[in-house]
C-alpha positions in Angstrom: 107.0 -192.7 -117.4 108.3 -194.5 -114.2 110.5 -197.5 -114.2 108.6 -200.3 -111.9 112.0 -203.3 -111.1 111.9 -206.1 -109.5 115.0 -208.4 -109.6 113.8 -210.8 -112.6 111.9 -208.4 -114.4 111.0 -204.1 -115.3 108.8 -202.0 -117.0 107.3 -198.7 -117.7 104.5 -197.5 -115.8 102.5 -194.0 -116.9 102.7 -191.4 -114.6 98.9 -191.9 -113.3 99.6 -195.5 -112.7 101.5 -196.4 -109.0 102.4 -199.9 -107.9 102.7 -201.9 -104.4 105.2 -204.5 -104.0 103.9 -207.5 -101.0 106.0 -210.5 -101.1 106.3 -211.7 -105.0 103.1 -210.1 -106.0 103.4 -206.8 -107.3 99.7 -204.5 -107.6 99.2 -202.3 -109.9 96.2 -199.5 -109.8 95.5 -196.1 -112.0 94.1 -192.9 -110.2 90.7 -194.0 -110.5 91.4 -197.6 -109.3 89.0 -199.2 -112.2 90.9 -202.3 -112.0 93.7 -203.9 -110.6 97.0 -205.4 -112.6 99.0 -208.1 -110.1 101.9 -209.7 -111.4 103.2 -212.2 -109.4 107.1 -214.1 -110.2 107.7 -217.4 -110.1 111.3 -218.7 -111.3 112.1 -222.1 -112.2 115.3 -223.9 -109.9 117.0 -225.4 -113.0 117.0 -224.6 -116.9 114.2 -222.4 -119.2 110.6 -222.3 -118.7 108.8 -224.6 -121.7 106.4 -223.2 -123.6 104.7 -226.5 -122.6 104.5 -225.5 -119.3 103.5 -222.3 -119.4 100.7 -223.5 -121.6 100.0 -226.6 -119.0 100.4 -224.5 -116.1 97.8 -222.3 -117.6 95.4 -224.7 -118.2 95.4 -226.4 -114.9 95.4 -223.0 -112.6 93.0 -221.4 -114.0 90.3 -223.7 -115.2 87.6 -221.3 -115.5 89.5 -219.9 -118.7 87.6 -221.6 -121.4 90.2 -220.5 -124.5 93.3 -219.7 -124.0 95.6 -217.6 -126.8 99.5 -217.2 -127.3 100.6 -214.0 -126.0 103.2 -211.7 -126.2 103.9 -209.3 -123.3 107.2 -207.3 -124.0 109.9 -210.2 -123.5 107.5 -212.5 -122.2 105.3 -214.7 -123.8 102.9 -217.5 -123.0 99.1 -217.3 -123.0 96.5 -215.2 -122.3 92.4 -215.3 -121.7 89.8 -213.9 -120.4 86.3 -214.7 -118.2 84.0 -213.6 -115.8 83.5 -214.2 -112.3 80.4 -212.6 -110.4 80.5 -209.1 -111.3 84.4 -209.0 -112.0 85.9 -209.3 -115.6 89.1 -211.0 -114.9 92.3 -211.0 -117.8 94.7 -213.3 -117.0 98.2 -214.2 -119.0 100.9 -216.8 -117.8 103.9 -215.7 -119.7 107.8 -216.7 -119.3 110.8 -216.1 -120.4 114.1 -218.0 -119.5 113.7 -219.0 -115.9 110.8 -216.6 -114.7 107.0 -217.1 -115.2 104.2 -214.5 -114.5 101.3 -214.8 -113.5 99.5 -211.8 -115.0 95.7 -210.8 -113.8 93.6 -208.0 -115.0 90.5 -207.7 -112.5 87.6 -204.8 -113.0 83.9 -205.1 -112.6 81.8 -206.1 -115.4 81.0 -203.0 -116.0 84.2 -201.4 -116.6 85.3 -204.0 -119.2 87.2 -202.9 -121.9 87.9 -199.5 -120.0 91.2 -200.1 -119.5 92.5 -202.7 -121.6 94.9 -200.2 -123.9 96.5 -199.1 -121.1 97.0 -202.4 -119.8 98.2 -203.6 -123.0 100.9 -200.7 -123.1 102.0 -201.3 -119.5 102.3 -205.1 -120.2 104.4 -204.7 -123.6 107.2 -202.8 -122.0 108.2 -205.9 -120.0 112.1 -206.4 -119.8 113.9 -208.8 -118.4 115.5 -207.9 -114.9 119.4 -207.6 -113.9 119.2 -210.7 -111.8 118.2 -213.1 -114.8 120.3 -210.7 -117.0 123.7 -212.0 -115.1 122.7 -215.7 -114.3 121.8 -216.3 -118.4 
C-alpha cells in the first residue's frame, strides 16, 4: 500500500492505484483507468463543519442526486449518492470532519458500474485526518 497526504487529510492507496495532485483536487485512477476517484478539500475559516452543512451543501450542489444517505468514509462522514448522467455512473459523497469537507466523486461509464465500487470503498475507509488539522485542533 502507498500512503497518498495531503496537508488536511491521508490515506492508503493499493499498489495498482496512482494519484495526481492539481490545485485542491486530487485524481485518482487504477491501471485500467475504469473510473476516476477526485477528492477535492475544502476547509472551513472558523470552527467545525456541521453535519447540517454537509448535508445542505450536499443537497444544493448536486441537485441531480435524488437520495442522499449518511456516510462514513474513514474519519469522515457526511453523505453519499449516486446517479447517472449520459453514459457516466457518477458516486458522489460530501463528508467532513472538524474543519475539512470533501467533496468525493466516483465517475465510470454505465457500463462499468459496480466494477469498482469495493475498491473504492476500501480506498475511501482508510481516510485519516492530516498533520495540518492534527496541530490546529
Amino acid at each position: 500500500m502507498n500512503v497518498l497526504e495531503t496537508d488536511h487529510w491521508c490515506l492508503l492507496l493499493p499498489p495498482e492505484w496512482r494519484a495526481d495532485n492539481d490545485d485542491d483536487v486530487v485524481r485518482i485512477v487504477d491501471t485500467d483507468e475504469v473510473g476516476e476517484l477526485e477528492i477535492t478539500t475544502l476547509c472551513k475559516a472558523t470552527g467545525s463543519v456541521a453535519a447540517e452543512e454537509v448535508a445542505s451543501m450536499a443537497q444544493s450542489e448536486s441537485p441531480e442526486v435524488p437520495n442522499w444517505a449518511p456516510a462514513t468514509v474513514g474519519a469522515f462522514s457526511g453523505v453519499c449518492g449516486t446517479f447517472q448522467e449520459d453514459d457516466a455512473h457518477i458516486r458522489e459523497w460530501y463528508v467532513a470532519t472538524g474543519q475539512v469537507l470533501l467533496y468525493i466523486t466516483y465517475i465510470c461509464e454505465v457500463a462499468d458500474a459496480g466494477m469498482d465500487d469495493a475498491a473504492i470503498d476500501d480506498i475511501l475507509s482508510t481516510l485519516v485526518v492530516g498533520d495540518a488539522n492534527t496541530a490546529a485542533g
